[in-house]
C-alpha positions as CSV (number, residue, x, y, z in Angstrom):
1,X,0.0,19.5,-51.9
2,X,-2.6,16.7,-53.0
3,X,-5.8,17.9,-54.5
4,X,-8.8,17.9,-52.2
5,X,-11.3,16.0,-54.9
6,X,-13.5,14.3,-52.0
7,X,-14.5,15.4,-48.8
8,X,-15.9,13.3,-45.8
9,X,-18.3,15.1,-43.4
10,X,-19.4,13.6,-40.5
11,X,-23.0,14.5,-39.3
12,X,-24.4,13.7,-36.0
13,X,-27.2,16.3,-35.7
14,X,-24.9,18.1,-33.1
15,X,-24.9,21.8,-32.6
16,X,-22.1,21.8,-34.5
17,X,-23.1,19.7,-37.1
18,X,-24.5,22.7,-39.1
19,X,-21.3,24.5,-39.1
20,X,-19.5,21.3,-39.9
21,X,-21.3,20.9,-43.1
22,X,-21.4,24.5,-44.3
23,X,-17.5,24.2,-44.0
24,X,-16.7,21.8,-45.7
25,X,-19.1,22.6,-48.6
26,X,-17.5,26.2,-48.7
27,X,-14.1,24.4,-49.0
28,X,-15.9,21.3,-51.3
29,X,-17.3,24.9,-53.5
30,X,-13.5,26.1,-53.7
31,X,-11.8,22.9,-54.2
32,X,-14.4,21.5,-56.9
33,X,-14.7,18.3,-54.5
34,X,-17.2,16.2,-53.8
35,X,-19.1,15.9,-50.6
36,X,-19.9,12.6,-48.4
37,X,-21.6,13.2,-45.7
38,X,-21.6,10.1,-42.6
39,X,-24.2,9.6,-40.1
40,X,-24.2,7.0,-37.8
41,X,-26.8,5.3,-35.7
42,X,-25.1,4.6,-32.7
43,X,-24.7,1.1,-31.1
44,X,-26.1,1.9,-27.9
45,X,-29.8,3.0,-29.6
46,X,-29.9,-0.2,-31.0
47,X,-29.1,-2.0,-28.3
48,X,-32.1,0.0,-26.2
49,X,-34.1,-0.4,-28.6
50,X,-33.6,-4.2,-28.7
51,X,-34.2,-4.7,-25.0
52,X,-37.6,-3.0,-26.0
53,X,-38.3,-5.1,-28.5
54,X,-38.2,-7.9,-25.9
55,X,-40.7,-6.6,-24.0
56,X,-43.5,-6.3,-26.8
57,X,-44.0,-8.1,-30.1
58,X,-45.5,-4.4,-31.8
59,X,-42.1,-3.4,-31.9
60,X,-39.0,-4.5,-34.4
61,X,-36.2,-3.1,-34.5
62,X,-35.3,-3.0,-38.5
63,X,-38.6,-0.8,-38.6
64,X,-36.9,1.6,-36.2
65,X,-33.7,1.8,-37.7
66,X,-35.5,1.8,-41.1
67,X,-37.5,5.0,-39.6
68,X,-34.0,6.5,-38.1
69,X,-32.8,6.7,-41.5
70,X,-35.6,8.2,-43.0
71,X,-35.9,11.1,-40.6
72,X,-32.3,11.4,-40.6
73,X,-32.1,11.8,-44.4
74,X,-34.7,14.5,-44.1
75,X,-32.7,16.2,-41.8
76,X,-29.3,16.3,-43.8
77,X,-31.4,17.3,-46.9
78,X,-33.2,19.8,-44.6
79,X,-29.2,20.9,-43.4
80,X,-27.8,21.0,-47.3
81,X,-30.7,23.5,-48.0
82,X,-30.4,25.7,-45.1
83,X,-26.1,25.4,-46.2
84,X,-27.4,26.4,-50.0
85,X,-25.1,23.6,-51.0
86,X,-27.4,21.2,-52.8
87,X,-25.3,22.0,-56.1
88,X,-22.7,20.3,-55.2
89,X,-21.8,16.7,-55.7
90,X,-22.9,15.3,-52.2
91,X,-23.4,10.9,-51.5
92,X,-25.1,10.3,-48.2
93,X,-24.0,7.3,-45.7
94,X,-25.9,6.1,-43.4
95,X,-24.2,3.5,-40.9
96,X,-25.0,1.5,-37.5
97,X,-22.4,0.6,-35.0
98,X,-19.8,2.2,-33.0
99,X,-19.8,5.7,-34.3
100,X,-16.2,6.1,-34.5
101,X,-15.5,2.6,-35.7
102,X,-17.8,2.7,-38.5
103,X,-16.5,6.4,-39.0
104,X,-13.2,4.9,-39.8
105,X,-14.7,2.3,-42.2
106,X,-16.6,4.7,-44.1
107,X,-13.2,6.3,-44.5
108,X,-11.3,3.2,-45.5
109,X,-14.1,2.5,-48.6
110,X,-14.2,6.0,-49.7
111,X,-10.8,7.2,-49.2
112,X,-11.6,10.9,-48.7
113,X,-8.7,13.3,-49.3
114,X,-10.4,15.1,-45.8
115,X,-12.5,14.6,-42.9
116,X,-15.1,17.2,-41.3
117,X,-16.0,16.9,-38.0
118,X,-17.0,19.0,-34.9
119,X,-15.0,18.4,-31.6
120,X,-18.3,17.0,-29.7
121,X,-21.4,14.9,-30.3
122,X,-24.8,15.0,-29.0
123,X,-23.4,15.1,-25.1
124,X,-22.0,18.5,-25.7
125,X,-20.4,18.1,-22.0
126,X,-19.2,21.5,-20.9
127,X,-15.5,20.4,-19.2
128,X,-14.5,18.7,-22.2
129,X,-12.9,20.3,-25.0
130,X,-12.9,16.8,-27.2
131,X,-15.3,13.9,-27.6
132,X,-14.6,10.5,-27.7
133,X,-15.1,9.8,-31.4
134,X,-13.6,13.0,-32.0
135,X,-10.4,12.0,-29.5
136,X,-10.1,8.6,-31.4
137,X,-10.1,10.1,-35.2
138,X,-7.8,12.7,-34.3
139,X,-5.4,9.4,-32.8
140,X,-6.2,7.2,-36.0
141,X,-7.7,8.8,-38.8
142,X,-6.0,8.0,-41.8
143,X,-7.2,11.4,-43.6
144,X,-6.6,14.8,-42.5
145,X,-9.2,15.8,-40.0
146,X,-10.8,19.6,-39.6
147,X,-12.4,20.2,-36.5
148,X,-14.8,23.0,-36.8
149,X,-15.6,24.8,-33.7
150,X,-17.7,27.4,-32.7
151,X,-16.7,31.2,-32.9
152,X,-14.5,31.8,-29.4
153,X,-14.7,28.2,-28.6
């Protein structure tokens, strides 16, 4: 079996995304890997936020993706506390566009040995078991995937 030196988390500020990361830094802890964790600032959001841009000149967009990365670093640093991982080796990515497409670039670039990932994003629908970025990385990944799920799930 290949040695596990770098693992890929992805982060969407889920429910699961908590779990997700704890994880993979238990198995990052074991494995003496390094951790990357992904976030990405869907598409859609900056498309809406674009349209409101149109309809006032107070507004840019850069500023708000500028601001989206800010709070969303302080959440994943807020998330590698509450995980008591911040010893490990750990490179944070953040990304805008399609989440899965730009999932699978950040793969390509840093050629993890693994990928993290919960089965669901934000939705959380209730009927489904799978996402659809989930659904697509499990059909194309390149990378082993782990898909953490809740306890009974």
């Amino acid at each position: 079996m290949k040695k596990i030196s770098k693992i890929m988390v992805a982060v969407d500020f889920s429910r699961y995304s908590k779990k997700v990361l704890e994880y993979a830094g238990v198995m990052a802890e074991r494995m003496k890997s390094e951790l990357v964790i992904v976030n990405v600032i869907n598409n859609r959001d900056i498309e809406a936020m674009q349209r409101a841009a149109q309809m006032t000149k107070s507004f840019s967009v850069e500023g708000w993706v500028k601001t989206q990365k800010e709070e969303r670093l302080e959440l994943l640093q807020q998330l590698i506390q509450e995980t008591s991982l911040g010893h490990l080796p750990i490179k944070i990515l953040f990304r805008t566009g399609v989440p899965f497409k730009e999932l699978m670039k950040a793969v390509e670039e840093e050629r993890p040995d693994l990928l993290a990932m919960g089965p669901k994003g934000r939705t959380d629908l209730p009927d489904i078991r799978l996402g659809s970025t989930a659904e697509k990385a499990f059909g194309r990944c390149p990378v082993p995937i782990v898909s953490v799920r809740e306890q009974g799930e």
